[in-house]
BAKEMI-864922 format. One line per field, with one value per atom (N, C-alpha, C): atom name; residue number from 1; x, y negated, z negated; residue in one letter. Coordinates in steps of 0.02 Angstrom, whole numbers. Layout:
N
a [CA/...]
k [NUM/...]
X [X/...]
Y [Y/...]
Z [Z/...]
r [A/...]
END
This chain:
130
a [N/CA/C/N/CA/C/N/CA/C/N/CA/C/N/CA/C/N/CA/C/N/CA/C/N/CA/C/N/CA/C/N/CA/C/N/CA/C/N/CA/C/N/CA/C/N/CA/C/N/CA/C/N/CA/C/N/CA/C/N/CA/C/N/CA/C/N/CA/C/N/CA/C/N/CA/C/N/CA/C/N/CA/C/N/CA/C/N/CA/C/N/CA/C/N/CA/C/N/CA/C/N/CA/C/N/CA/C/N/CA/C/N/CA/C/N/CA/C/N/CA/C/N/CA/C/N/CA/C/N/CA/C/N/CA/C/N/CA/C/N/CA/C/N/CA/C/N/CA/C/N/CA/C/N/CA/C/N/CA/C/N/CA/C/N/CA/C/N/CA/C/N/CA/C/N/CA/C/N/CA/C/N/CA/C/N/CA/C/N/CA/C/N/CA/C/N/CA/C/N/CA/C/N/CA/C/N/CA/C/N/CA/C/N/CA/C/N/CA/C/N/CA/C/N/CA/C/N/CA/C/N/CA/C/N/CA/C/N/CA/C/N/CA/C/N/CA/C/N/CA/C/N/CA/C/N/CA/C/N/CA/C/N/CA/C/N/CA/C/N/CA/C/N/CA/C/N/CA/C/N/CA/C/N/CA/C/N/CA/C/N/CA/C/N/CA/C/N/CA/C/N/CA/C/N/CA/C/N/CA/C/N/CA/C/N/CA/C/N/CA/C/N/CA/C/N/CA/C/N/CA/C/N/CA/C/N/CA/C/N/CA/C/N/CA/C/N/CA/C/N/CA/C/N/CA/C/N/CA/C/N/CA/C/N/CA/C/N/CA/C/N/CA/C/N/CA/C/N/CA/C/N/CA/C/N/CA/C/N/CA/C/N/CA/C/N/CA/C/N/CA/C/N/CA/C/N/CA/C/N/CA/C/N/CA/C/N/CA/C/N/CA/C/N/CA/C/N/CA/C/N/CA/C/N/CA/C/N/CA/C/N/CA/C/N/CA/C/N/CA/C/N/CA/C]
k [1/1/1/2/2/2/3/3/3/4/4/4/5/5/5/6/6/6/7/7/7/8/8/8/9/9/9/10/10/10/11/11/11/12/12/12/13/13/13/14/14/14/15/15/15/16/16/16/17/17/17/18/18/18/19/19/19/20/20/20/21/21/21/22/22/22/23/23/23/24/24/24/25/25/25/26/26/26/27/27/27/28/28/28/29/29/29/30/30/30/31/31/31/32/32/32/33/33/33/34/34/34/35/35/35/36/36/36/37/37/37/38/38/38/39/39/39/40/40/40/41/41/41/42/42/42/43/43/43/44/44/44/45/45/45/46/46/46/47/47/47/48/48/48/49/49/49/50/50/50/51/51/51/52/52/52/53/53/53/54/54/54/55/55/55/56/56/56/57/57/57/58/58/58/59/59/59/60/60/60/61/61/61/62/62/62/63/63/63/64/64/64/65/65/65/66/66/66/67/67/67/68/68/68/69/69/69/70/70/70/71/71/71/72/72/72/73/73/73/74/74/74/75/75/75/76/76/76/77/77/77/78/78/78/79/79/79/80/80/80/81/81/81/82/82/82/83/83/83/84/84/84/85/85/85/86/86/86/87/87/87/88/88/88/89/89/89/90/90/90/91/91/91/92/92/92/93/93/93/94/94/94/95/95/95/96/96/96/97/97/97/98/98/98/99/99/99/100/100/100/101/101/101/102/102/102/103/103/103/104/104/104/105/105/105/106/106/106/107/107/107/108/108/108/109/109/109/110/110/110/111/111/111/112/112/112/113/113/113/114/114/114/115/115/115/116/116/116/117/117/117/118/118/118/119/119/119/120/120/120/121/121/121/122/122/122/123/123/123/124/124/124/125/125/125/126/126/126/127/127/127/128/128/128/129/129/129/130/130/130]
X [43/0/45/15/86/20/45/-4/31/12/25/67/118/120/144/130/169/227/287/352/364/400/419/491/511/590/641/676/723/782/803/880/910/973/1016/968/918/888/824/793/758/737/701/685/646/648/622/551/499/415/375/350/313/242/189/130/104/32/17/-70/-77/-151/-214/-179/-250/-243/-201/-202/-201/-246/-257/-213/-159/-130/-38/-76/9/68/115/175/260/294/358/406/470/504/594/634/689/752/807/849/875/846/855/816/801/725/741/803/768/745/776/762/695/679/573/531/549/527/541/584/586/533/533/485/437/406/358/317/343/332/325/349/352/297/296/224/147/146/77/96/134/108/100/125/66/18/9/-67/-104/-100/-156/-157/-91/-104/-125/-113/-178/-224/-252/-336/-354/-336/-330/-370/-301/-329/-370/-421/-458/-506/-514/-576/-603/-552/-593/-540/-578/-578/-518/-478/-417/-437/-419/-435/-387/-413/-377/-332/-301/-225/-271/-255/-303/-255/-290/-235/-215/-150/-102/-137/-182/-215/-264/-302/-350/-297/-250/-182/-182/-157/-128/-182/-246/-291/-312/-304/-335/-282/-226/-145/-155/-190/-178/-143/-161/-120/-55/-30/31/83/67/91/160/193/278/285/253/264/264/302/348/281/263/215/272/261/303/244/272/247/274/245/286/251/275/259/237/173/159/151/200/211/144/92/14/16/94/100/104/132/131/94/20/-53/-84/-52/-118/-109/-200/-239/-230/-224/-223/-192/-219/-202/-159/-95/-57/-13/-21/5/95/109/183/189/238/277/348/290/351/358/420/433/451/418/414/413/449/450/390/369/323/305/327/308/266/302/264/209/208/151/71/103/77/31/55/33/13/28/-2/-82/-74/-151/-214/-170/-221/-224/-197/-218/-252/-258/-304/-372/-373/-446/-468/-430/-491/-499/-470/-485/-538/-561/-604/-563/-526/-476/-452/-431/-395/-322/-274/-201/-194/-198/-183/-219/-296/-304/-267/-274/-230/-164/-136/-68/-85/-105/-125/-148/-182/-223/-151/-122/-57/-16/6/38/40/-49/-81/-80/-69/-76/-6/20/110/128]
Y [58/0/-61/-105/-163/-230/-256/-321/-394/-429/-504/-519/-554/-590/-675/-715/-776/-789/-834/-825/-909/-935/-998/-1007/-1037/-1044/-1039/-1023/-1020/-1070/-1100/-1137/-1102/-1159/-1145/-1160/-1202/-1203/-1175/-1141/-1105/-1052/-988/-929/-933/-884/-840/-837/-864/-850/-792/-735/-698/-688/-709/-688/-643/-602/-561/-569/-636/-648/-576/-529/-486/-443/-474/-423/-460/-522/-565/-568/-602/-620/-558/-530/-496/-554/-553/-586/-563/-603/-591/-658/-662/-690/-666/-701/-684/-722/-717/-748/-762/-704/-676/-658/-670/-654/-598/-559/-478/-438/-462/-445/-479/-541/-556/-511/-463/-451/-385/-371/-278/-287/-326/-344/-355/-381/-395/-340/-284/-227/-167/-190/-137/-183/-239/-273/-251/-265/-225/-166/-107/-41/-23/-58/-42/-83/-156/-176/-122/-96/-44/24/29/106/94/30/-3/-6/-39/-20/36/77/178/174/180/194/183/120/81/93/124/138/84/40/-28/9/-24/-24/-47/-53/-60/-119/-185/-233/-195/-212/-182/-253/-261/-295/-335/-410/-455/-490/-501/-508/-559/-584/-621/-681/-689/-774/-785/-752/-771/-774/-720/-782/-853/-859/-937/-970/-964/-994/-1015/-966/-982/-1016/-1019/-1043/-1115/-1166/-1218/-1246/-1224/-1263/-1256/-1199/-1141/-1173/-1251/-1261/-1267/-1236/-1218/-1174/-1122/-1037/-1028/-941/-906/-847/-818/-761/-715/-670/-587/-547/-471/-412/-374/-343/-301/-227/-162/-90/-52/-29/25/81/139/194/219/257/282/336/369/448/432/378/374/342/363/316/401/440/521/546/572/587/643/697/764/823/847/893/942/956/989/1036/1090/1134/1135/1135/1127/1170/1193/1238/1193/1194/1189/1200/1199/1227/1184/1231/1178/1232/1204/1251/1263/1345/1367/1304/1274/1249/1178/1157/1115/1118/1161/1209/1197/1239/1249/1186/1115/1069/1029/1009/1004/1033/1093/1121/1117/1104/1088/1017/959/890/896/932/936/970/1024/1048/989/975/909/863/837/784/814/879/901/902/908/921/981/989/1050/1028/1059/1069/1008/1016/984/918/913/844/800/820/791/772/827/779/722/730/685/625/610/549/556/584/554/513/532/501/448/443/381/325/336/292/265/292/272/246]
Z [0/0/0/53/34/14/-46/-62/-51/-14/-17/-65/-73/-123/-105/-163/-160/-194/-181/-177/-206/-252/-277/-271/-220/-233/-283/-330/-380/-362/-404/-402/-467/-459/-527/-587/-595/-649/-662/-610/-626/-585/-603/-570/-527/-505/-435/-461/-419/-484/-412/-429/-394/-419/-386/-396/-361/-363/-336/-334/-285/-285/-301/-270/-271/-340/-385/-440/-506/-528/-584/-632/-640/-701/-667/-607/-620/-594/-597/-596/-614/-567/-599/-592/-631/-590/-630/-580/-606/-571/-576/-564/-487/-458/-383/-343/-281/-247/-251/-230/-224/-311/-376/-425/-424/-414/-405/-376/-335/-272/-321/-351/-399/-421/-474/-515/-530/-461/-431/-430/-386/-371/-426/-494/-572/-602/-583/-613/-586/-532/-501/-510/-493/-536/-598/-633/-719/-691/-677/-681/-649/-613/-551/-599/-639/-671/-740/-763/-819/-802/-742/-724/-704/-704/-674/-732/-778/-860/-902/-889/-893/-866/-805/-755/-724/-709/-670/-594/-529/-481/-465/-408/-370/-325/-335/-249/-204/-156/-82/-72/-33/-29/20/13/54/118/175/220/213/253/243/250/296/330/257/209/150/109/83/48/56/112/133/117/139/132/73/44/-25/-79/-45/-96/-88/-83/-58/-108/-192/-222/-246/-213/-184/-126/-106/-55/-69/3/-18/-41/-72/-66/-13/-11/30/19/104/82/107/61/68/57/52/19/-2/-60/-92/-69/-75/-63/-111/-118/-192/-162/-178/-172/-196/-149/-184/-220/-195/-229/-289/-340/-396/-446/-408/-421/-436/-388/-392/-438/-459/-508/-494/-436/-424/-484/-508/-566/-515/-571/-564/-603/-602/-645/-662/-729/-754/-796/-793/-866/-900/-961/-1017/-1068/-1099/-1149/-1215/-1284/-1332/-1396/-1438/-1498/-1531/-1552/-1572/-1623/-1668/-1743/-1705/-1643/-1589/-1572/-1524/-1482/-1541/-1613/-1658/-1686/-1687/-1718/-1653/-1599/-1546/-1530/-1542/-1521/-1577/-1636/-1696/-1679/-1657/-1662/-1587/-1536/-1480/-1497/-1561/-1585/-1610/-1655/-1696/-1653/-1591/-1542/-1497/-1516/-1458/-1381/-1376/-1310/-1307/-1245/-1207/-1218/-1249/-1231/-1162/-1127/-1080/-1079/-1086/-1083/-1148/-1210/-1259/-1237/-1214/-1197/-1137/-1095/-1033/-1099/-1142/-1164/-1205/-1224/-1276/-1239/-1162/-1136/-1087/-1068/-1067/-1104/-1178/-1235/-1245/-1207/-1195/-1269]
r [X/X/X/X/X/X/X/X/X/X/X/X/X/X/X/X/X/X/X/X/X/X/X/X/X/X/X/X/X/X/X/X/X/X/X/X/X/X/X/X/X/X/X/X/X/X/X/X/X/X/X/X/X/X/X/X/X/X/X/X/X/X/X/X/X/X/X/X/X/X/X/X/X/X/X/X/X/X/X/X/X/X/X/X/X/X/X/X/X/X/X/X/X/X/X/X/X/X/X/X/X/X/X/X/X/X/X/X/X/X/X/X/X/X/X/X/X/X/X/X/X/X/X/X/X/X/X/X/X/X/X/X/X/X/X/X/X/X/X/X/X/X/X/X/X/X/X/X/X/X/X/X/X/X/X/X/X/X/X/X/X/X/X/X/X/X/X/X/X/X/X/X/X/X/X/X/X/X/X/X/X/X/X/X/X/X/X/X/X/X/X/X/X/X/X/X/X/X/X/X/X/X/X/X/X/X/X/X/X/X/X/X/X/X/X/X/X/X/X/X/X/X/X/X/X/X/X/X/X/X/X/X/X/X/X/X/X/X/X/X/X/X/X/X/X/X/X/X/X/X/X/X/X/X/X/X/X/X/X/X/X/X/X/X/X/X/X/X/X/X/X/X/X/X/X/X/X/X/X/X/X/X/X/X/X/X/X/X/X/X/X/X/X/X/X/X/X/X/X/X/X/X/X/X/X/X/X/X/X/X/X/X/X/X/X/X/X/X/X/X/X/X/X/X/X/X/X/X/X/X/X/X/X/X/X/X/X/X/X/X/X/X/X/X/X/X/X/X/X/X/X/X/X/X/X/X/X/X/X/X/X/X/X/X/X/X/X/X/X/X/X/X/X/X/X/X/X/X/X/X/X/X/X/X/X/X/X/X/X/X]
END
């Protein structure tokens, strides 16, 4: 997925500023357009895998001409885009083996009974809860 973004020049005294119109409040900036432009790109994927988690909806990446359009008070930004890898958006269940000491295993599956969970969804919501 590649989303719009807007681009603020950086000098010696100040950073690189990246926004990401179609994704409210995401942002980056940094010392270097290509570190804005990393950043940019590690910012919208938690926002999108915070709204996963959340169950709110995904905007679709708005084209380049409703950017501009809508930046007026943006004037003198730089439009780029950044790339979101979708493979690391999928929900597709997938089977893993691993390994974990019995005394583990053991207290793991008792805090997934009392959560009313499956072994597996418990860990999935443990590691959601980051």
């Amino acid at each position: 997925m590649r989303y719009p973004v807007l681009i603020e020049a950086g000098d010696e005294r100040a950073a690189w500023s990246v926004i990401v119109p179609d994704l409210p409040g995401c942002f980056s900036a940094a010392d270097t357009l290509d570190d804005a432009l990393t950043s940019a790109e590690e910012a919208a994927l938690a926002w999108i895998d915070a709204a996963l988690d959340a169950g709110r909806s995904i905007p679709r990446p708005s084209s380049p001409q409703k950017v501009v359009a809508e930046a007026g008070a943006a004037a003198g930004w730089i439009l780029a885009y950044i790339c979101i890898d979708p493979s690391l958006l999928d929900d597709t269940i997938e089977r893993v083996n691993i390994s974990l000491p019995r005394r583990v295993l053991a207290r793991l599956d008792a805090q997934a009974k009392a959560a009313g969970e499956s072994r597996s969804s418990y860990i999935a919501h443990l590691a959601s809860r980051g």
